[in-house]
C-alpha positions in Angstrom: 122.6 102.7 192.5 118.8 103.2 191.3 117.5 106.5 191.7 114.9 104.8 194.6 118.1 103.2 196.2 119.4 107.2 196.0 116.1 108.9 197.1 116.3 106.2 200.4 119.9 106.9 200.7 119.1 110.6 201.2 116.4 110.1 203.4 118.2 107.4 205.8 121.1 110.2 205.9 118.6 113.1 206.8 117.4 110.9 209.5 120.8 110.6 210.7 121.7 114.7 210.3 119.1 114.8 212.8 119.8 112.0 215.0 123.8 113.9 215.0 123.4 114.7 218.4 122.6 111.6 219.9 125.4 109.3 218.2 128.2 112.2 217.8 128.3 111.9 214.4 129.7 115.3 213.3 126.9 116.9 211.0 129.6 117.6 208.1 130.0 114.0 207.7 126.3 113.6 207.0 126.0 116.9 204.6 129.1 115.9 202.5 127.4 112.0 202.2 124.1 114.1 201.2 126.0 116.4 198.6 127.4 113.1 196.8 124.0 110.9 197.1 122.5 114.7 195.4 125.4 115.0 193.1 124.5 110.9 191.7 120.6 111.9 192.1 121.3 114.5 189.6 123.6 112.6 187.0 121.2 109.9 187.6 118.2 112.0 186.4 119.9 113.4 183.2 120.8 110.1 182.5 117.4 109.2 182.5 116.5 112.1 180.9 119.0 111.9 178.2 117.9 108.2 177.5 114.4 109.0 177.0 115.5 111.7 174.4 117.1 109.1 172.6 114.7 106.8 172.2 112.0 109.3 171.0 114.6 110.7 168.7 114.8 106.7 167.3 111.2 106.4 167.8 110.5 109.7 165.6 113.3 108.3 162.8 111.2 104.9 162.7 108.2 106.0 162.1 109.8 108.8 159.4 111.4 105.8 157.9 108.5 103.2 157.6 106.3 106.7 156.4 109.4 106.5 153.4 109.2 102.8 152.9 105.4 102.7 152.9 105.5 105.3 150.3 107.7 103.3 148.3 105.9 100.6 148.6 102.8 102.3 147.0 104.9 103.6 144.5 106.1 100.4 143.3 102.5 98.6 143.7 101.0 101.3 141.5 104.5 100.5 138.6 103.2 97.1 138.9 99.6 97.7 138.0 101.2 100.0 135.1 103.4 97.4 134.3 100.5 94.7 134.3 98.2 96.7 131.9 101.0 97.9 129.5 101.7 93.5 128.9 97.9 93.1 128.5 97.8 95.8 126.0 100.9 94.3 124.2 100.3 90.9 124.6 95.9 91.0 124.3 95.7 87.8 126.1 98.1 85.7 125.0 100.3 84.3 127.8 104.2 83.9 127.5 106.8 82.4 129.4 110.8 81.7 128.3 111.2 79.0 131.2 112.2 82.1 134.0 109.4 84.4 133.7 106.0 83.6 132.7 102.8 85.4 132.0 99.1 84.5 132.2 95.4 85.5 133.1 93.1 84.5 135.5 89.3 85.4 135.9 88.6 87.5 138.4 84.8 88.8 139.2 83.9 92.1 140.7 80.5 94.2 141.2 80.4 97.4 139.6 77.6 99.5 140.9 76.0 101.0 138.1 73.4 103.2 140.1 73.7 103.4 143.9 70.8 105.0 144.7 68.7 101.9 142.5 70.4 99.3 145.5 67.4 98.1 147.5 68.1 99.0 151.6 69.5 95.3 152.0 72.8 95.2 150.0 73.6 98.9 151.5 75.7 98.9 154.6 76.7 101.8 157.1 80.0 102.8 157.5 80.3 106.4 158.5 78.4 106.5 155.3 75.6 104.1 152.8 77.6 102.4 150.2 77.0 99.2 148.4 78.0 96.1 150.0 79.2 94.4 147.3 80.0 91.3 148.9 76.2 90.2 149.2 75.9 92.0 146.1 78.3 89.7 144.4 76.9 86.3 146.2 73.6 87.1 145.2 74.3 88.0 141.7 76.1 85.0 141.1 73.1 82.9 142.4 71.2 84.2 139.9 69.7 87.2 141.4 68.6 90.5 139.3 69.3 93.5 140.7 69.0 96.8 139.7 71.6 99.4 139.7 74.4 96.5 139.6 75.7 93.5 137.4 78.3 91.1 137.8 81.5 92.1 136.0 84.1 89.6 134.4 87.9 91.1 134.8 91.2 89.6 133.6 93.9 90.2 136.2 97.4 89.4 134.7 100.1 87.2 136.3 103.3 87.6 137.2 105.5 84.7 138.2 
């Protein structure tokens, strides 16, 4: 039974305990029906209880694990990036492959901001703080645009595949 099938039970039986007059129903009867309908009630709430435990118990040992995995995962993008310069030292530009594996560059732009406080009011943006907004910065630069306290930087980001 649910435990609102239970908590009706109880109550239809109470009615009944005092209705035990009028249909000669011997009050015993009702009490020992009342003590097993309590007796389920009971088992039915630790149940409940004890399934709720559970599941923030499994809850708690998710998140604990995806904290573990996310970790790793930063550990392993930050060997990549190691990884990545350590071949462009080696290899200064020159890509290799052996059929499998291959290396090579690609172009990549990015705004370095040289002077923040130079940045006219329009490329600044609020976030809970003024910083650069370097994606106008960038679109403007590459249009042609001169402006002071940034330039428009050429990077070489290396390849894996």
């Amino acid at each position: 039974m649910k435990l609102y099938e239970i908590d009706n039970a109880i109550a239809q039986e109470l009615e009944f305990l005092e209705q035990a007059a009028e249909t000669g129903e011997t009050p015993e009867s009702i009490k020992d029906r009342l003590d097993a309908l309590q007796v389920e009630r009971e088992a039915k709430l630790a149940a409940i209880v004890a399934t709720a435990k559970n599941l923030n118990a499994e809850a708690e040992a998710c998140e604990a694990e995806a904290k573990r995995l996310k970790a790793r995962a930063a550990h392993n993008e930050k060997r990549i990036e190691g990884l990545k310069w350590y071949v462009s030292q080696v290899l200064k530009g020159e890509k290799w492959g052996n059929g499998v594996h291959a290396i090579s560059y690609r172009d990549s732009e990015a705004v370095e901001v040289t002077d923040e406080n130079k940045i006219p009011s329009l490329y600044m943006r609020e976030v809970l703080y003024w910083e650069p907004n370097k994606k106008l910065l960038k679109e403007d630069l590459k249009s042609g645009a001169s402006i002071p306290g940034a330039e428009l930087r050429k990077n070489i980001s290396v390849q894996f595949k």
